[in-house]
C-alpha positions as CSV (number, residue, x, y, z in Angstrom):
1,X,99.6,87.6,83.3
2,X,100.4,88.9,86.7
3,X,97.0,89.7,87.2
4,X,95.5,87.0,86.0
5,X,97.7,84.3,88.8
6,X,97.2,87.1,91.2
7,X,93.0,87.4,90.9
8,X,93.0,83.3,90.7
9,X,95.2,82.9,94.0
10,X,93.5,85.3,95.9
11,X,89.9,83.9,95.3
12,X,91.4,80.5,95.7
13,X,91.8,81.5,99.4
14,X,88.0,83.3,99.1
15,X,86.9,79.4,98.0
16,X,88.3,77.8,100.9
17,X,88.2,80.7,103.6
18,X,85.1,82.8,102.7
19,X,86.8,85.9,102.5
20,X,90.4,87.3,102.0
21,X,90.9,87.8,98.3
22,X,91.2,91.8,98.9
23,X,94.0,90.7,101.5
24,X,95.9,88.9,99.2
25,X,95.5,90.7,95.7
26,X,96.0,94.1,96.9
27,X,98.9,93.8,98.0
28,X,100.2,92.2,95.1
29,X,98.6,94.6,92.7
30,X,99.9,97.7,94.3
31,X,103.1,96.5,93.2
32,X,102.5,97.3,89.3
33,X,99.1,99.2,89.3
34,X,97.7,102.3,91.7
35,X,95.3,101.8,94.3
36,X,92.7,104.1,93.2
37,X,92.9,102.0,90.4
38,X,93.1,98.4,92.0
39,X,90.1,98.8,94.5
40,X,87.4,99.6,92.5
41,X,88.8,96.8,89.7
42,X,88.9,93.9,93.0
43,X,85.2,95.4,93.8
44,X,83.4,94.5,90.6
45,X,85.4,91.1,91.0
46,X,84.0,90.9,94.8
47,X,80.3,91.9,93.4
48,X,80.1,88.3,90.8
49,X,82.1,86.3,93.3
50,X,80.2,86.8,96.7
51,X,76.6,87.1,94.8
52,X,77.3,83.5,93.8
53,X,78.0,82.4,96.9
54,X,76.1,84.7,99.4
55,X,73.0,84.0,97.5
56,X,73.3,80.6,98.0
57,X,73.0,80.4,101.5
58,X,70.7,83.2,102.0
59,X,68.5,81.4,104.3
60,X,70.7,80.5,107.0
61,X,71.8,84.7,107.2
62,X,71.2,86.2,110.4
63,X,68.9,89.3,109.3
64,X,69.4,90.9,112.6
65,X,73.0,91.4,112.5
66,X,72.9,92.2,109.0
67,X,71.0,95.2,110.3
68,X,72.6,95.7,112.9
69,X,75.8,96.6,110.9
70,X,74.0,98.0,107.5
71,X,74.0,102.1,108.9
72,X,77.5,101.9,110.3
73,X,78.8,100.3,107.4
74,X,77.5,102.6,104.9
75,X,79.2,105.4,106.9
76,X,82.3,103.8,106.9
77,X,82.3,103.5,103.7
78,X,81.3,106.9,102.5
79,X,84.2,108.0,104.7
80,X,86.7,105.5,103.1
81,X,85.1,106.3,99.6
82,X,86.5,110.2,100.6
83,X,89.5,109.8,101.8
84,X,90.5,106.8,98.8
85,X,89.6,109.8,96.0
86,X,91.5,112.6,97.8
87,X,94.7,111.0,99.5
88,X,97.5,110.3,98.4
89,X,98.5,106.9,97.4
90,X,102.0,106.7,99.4
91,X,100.4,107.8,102.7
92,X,97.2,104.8,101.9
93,X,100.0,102.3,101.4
94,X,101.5,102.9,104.6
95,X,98.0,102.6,106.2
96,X,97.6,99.2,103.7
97,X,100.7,97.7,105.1
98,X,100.3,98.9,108.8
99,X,97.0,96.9,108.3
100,X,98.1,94.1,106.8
101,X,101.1,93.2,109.6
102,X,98.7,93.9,112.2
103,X,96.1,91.8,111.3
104,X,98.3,89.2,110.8
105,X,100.3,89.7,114.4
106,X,96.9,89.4,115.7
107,X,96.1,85.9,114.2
108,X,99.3,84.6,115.0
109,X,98.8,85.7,119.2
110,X,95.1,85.3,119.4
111,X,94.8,81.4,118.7
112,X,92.0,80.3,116.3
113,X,90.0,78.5,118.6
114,X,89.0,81.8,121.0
115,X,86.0,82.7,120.7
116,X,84.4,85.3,123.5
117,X,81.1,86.9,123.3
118,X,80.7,90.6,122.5
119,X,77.7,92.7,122.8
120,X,75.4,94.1,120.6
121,X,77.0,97.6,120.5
122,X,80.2,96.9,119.1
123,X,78.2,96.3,115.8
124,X,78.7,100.2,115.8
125,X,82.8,100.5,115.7
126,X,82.7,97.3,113.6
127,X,80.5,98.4,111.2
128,X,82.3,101.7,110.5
129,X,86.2,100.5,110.9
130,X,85.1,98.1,108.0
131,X,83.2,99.7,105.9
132,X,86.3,102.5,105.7
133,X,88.5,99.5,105.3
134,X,86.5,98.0,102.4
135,X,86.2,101.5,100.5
136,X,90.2,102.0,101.1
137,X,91.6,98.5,100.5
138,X,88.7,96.1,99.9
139,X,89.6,94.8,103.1
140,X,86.7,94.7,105.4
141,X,86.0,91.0,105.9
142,X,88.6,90.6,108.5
143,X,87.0,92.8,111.3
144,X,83.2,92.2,110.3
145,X,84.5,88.5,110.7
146,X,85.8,89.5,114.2
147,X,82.7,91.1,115.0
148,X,80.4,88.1,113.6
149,X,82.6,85.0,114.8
150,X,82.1,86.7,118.7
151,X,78.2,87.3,118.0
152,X,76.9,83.8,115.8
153,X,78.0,80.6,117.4
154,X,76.6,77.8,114.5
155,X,79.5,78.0,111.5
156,X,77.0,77.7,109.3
157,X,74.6,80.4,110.2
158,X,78.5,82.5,110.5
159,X,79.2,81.7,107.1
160,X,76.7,82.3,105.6
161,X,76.1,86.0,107.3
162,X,79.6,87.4,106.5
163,X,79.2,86.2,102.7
164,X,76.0,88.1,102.6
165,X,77.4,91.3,105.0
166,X,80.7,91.6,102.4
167,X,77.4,91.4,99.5
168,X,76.0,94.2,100.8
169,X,79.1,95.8,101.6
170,X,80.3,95.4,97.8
171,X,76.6,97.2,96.7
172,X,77.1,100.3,99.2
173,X,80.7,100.5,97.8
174,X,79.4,99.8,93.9
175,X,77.0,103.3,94.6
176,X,79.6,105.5,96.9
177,X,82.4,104.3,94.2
178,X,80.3,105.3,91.6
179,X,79.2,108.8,93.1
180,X,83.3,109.6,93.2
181,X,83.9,109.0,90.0
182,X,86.3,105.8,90.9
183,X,84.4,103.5,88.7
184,X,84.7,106.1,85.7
185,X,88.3,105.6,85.0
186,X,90.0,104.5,81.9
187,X,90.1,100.7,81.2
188,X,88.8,99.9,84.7
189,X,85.9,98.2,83.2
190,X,88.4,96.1,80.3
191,X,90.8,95.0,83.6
192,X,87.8,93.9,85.4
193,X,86.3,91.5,82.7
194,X,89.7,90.2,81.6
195,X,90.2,89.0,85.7
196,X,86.7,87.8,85.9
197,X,87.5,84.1,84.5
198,X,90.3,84.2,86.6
199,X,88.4,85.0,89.6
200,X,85.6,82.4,88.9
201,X,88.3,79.7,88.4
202,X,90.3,80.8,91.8
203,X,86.2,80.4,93.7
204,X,86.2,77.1,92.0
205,X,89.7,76.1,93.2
206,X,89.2,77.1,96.8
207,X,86.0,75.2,97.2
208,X,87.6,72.2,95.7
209,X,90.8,72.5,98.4
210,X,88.6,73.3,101.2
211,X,87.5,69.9,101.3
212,X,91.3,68.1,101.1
213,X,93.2,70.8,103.1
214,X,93.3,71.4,106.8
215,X,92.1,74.8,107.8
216,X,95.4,75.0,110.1
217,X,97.7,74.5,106.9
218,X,95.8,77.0,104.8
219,X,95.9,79.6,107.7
220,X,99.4,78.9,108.4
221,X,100.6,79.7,104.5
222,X,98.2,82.7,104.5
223,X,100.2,84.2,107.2
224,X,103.7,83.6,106.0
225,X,102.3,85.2,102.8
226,X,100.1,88.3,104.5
227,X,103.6,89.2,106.5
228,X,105.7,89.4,103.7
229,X,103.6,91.1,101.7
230,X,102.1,93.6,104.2
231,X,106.1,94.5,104.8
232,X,106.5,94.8,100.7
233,X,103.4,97.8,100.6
234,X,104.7,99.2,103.7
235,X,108.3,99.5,102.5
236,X,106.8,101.0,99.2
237,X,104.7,103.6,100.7
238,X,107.9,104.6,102.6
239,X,110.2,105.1,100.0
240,X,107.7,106.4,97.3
């Protein structure tokens, strides 16, 4: 059952954020299950989910940044896809947790409201610091979401571009997965459809809050939550 609360919380927060169900599952599955095994599994979850949504919103996506990012993100993520199937687990926890606490530091000093234009050519860091984030933790959204809130200035037009960037993303990692024999192991595919009404109901959820809770309270909680558990993975990978 741990699974199951864990898959519906986490896409509760992708119903009423858009993204984050990587940042919140991963580190709570790390606890009982290993990564190699926990990433591909969240993947065929984040395939379903964001089709459904991306798909619907397809027409307000801004192609050119799409693009823009496509080649560095597939690079990215063959490198992630590498190191994932070679490194071991204790030394990509660390890494997980370091992540996790710094991304959340970051929200808590930057406030919510700055937004400052970037060019066009940090699409190319951007593009390949997420795409080996998303191959090692399923954790790209945050700095494509960076990279895309500093570029597209209409929410909707935002929105609807990272759905469809961590779409694509989730097809680049489905193929390099595949290649490396992640997708191949034993009852990955069993874990996966047991979490997948789980997941749907979580999407359902989130989309339901998102109109009765106030975006500050939801990113507040997120935070308290993303802290403790970033300092849990770290702590693990330390003393494994």
């Amino acid at each position: 059952m741990v699974l199951g609360a864990t898959v519906a919380g986490a896409y509760t927060v992708f119903g009423l954020t858009g993204f984050g169900a990587a940042m919140v599952a991963v580190p709570i599955l790390v606890q009982f299950l290993p990564l190699h095994f926990v990433v591909p599994m969240l993947l065929l979850l984040d395939f379903i989910t964001t089709t459904m949504v991306g798909l619907r919103n397809w027409t307000s996506v801004s192609r050119a940044e799409l693009l823009r990012l496509l080649p560095f993100m597939m690079a990215g993520v063959a490198l992630g896809t590498t190191v994932l199937a070679k490194v071991e687990s204790r030394w990509l926890l660390v890494c997980l947790g370091l992540f996790v606490l710094v991304m959340t530091i970051r929200a808590l000093v930057v406030p919510a409201t700055h937004v400052q234009e970037t060019g066009k050519g940090w699409a190319a860091p951007a593009g390949v610091i997420g795409g080996v984030f998303s191959a090692l933790f399923g954790t790209g959204g945050p700095i494509y979401t960076m990279y895309l809130s500093r570029r597209l200035t209409h929410i909707d037009q935002f929105r609807a571009t990272i759905a469809a960037v961590i779409l694509v993303s989730a097809v680049v990692r489905l193929f390099a997965f595949a290649g490396s024999g992640l997708l191949q192991q034993g009852n990955l595919l069993g874990s996966a459809a047991f979490a997948v009404p789980f997941s749907l109901a979580g999407l359902a959820m989130g989309s339901i809050l998102r109109r009765r809770i106030s975006a500050d309270a939801v990113r507040r909680a997120l935070l308290l939550f993303l802290a403790a558990s970033g300092a849990s993975v770290l702590w693990r990978g330390i003393t494994m």
